[in-house]
C-alpha positions in Angstrom: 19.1 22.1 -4.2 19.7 23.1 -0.4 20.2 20.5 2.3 17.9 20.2 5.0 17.8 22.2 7.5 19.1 20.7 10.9 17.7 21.2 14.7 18.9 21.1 18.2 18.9 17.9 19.6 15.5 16.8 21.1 15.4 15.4 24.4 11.7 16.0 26.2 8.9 13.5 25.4 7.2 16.5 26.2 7.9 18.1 22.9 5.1 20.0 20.7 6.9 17.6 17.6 6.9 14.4 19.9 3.3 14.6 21.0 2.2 15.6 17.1 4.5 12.2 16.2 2.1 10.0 18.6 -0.8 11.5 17.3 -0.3 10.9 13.8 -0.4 7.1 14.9 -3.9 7.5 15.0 -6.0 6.8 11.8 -8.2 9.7 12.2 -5.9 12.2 13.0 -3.6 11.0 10.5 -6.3 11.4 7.8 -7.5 14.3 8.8 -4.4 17.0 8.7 -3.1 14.3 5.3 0.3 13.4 7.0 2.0 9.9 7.9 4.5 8.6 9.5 7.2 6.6 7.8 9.6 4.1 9.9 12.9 2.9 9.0 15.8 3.7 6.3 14.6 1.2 3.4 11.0 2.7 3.9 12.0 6.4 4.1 14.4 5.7 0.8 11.2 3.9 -1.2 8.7 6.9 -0.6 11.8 9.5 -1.3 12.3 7.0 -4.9 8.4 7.0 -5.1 8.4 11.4 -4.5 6.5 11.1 -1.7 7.0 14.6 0.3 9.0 14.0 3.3 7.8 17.3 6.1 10.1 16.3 8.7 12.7 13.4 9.9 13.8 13.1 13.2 16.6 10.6 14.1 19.2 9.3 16.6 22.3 9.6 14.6 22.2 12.7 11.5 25.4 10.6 10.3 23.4 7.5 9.6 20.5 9.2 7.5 21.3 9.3 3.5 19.6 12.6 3.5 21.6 14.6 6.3 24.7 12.5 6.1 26.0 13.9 3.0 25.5 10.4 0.5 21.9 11.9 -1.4 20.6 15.3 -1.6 17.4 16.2 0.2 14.5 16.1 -2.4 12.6 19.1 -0.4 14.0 22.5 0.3 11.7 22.9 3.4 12.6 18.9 5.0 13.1 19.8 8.4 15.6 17.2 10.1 15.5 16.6 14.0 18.1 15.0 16.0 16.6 12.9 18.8 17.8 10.9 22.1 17.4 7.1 22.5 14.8 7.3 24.7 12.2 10.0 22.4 13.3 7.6 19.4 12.0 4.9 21.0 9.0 6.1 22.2 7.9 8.1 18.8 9.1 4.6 16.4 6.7 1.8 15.6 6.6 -1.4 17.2 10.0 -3.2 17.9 11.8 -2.6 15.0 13.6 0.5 15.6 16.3 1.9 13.3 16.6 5.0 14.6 14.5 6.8 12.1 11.0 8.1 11.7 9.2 10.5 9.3 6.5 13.0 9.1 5.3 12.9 5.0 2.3 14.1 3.5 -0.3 12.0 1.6 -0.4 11.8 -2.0 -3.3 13.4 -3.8 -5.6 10.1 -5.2 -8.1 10.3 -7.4 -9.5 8.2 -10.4 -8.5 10.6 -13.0 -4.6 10.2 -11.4 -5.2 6.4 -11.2 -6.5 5.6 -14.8 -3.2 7.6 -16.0 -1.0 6.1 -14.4 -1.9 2.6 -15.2 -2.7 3.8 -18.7 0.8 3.2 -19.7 -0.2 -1.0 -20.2 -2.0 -1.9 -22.8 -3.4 -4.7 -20.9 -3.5 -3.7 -16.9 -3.8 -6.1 -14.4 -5.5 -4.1 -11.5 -5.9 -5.7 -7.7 -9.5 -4.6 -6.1 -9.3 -5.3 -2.2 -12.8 -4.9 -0.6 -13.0 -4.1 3.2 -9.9 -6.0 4.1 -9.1 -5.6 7.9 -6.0 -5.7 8.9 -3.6 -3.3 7.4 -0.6 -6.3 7.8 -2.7 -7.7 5.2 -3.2 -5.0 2.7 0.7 -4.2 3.1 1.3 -7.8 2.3 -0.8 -7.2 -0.9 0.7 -4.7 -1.8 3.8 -6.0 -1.8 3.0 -9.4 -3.4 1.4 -7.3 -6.7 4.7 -5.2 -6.5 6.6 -8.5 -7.2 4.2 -9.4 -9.9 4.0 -6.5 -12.0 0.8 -5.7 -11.0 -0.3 -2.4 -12.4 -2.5 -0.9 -9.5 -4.6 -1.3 -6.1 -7.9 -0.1 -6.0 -9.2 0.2 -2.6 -12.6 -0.4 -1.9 -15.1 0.5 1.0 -11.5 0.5 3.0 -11.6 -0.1 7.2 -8.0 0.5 6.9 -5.5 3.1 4.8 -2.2 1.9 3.3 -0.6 4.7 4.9 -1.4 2.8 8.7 2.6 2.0 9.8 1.9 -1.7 9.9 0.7 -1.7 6.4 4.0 0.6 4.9 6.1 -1.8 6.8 4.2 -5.0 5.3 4.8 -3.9 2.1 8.2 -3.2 2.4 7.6 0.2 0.8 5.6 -1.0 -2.4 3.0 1.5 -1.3 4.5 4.2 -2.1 5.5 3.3 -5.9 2.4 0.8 -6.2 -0.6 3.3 -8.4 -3.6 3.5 -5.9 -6.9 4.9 -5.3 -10.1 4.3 -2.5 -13.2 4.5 -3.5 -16.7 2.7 -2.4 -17.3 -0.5 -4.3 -20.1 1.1 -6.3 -17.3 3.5 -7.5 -15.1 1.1 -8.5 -17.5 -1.3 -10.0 -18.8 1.0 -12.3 -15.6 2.3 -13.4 -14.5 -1.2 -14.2 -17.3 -1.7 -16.4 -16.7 1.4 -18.3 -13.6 0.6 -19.0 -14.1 -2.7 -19.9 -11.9 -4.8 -17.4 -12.5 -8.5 -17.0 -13.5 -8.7 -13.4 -12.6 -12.0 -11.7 -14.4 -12.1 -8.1 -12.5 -14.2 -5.8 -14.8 -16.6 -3.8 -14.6 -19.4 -1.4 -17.8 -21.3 -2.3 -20.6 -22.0 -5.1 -20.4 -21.6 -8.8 -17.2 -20.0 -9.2 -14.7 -21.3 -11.6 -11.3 -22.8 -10.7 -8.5 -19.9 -11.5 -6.5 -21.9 -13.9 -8.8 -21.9 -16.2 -9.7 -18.5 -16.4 -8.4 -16.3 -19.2 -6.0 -13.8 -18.0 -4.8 -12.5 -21.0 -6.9 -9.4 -21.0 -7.0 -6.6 -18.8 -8.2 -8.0 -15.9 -9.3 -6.5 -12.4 -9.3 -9.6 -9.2 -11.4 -8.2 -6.8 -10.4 -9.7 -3.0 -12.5 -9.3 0.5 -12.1 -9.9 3.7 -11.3 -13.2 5.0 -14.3 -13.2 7.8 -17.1 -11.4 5.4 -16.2 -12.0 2.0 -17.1 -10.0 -0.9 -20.4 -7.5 -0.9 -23.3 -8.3 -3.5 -21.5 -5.6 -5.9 -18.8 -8.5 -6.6 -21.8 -10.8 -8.4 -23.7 -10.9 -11.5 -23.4 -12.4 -15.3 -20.7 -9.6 -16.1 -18.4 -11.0 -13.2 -16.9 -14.1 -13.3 -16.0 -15.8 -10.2 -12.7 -17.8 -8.9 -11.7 -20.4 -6.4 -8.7 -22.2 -5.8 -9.0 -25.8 -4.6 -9.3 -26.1 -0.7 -8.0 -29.5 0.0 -7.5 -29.3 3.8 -9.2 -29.0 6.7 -8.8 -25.0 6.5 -11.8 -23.5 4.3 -10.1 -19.9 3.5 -6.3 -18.7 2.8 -4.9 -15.4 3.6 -6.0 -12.7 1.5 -2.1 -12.1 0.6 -1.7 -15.7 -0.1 -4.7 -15.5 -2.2 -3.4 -12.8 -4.2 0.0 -14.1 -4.9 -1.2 -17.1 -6.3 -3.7 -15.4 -9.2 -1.1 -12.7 -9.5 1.3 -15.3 -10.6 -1.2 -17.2 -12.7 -2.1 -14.0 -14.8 1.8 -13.6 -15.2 2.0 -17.0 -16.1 -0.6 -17.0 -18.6 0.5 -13.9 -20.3 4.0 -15.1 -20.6 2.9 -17.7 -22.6 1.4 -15.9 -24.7 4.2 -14.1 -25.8 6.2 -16.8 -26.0 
């Protein structure tokens, strides 16, 4: 396998590659040409693990990257890698955290088809459903909470935000890129759900729902989440959903959405390991 192939040294903010880097900060552009950005080593590393296709990596010190410094082998013959100064690698990375790397990658194909196979390894999946969430801090944070708890796969629904937004890769520590996913409208979703038979737990804040401990995990299961100011739509209810709570006893009527998931995430794990035992 050939290394990458290696650049002058760019130095103008001016740059046809610069510009194209601030412009894939922006969610429509970004999904409409199907590239992202990646920040940082231990994010680059988990989508090269995950064989996510890295386009182009520009950074302030060759030496420092894995991938032109001699210590791994590029996984692309066409990875083009461009040196940068201080000053364009801190105006192209994202937020404060800068580590003097950044990445051009393209989006993975999803579809359900690719989904359903790759979670068909488990005989009993536990999927994570996340209607309309917001912020992509807190999908990232999902993300990486289901990645801790074996979780078999996201399923996006009716999203305002993509998993591939910076802020979301960098709250999940790089679980989206190994983490099975798919978005699709709730309808979608729904009735995919119910043809495959999963339990679907609907997480609510209020009314009849049942406390989460003692709902029975120990079949494949998908927890369907919303947004913390608008809930879950009218798809989410019916006699062929049953619907969770966990005990508010505060002041505070809501948790995080991450918070949220970590908790039932666990419980299911909990449950199920019992059961083996």
């Amino acid at each position: 396998m050939k290394r990458s192939e290696m650049t002058d040294t760019i130095t103008s903010l001016s740059n046809p590659k610069i510009k194209e880097a601030m412009r894939l900060r922006e969610g429509k552009h970004r999904r409409k040409i199907g590239k992202f950005m990646i920040d940082g080593v231990r994010e680059l590393d988990r989508a090269m693990q995950a064989g996510i296709r890295i386009l182009e990596v520009f950074t302030v010190a060759p030496s420092m990257f894995p991938f032109c410094g001699g210590a791994r082998e590029v996984q692309h013959t066409d990875t083009v890698v461009h040196q940068v100064t201080d000053s364009v690698m801190k105006k192209i990375a994202f937020g404060d955290r800068n580590e003097g790397i950044v990445a051009f990658a393209e989006e993975p194909v999803q579809s359900l088809a690719i989904f359903e196979m790759k979670i068909g390894q488990n005989p009993c999946p536990l999927l994570a459903v996340l209607e309309g969430i917001e912020k992509p801090g807190n999908l990232g944070a999902v993300f990486r909470s289901a990645d801790a708890a074996g979780v078999d796969g996201v399923m996006i629904a009716d999203s305002l935000v993509d998993p591939f937004h910076a802020n979301a890769i960098r709250s999940s520590m790089g679980t989206v890129f190994s983490m099975p996913m798919v978005s699709e409208s709730s309808a979608t979703i729904g009735r995919w759900l119910k043809h495959t038979e999963f339990q679907i737990a609907a997480t609510r804040c209020s009314g009849n729902a049942m406390p989460y401990t003692d709902v029975d995990f120990r079949r494949p299961t998908a927890i369907v989440f919303g947004s913390e100011a608008k809930g879950l739509t009218d798809i989410w209810s019916g006699k062929d959903i049953t619907a969770v709570t966990l005990p508010m006893c505060g002041i505070a009527d809501s948790l995080n959405v991450s918070v949220v998931a970590g908790i039932l995430f666990y419980e299911v794990r909990r449950q199920r390991n019992q059961n083996r035992s």
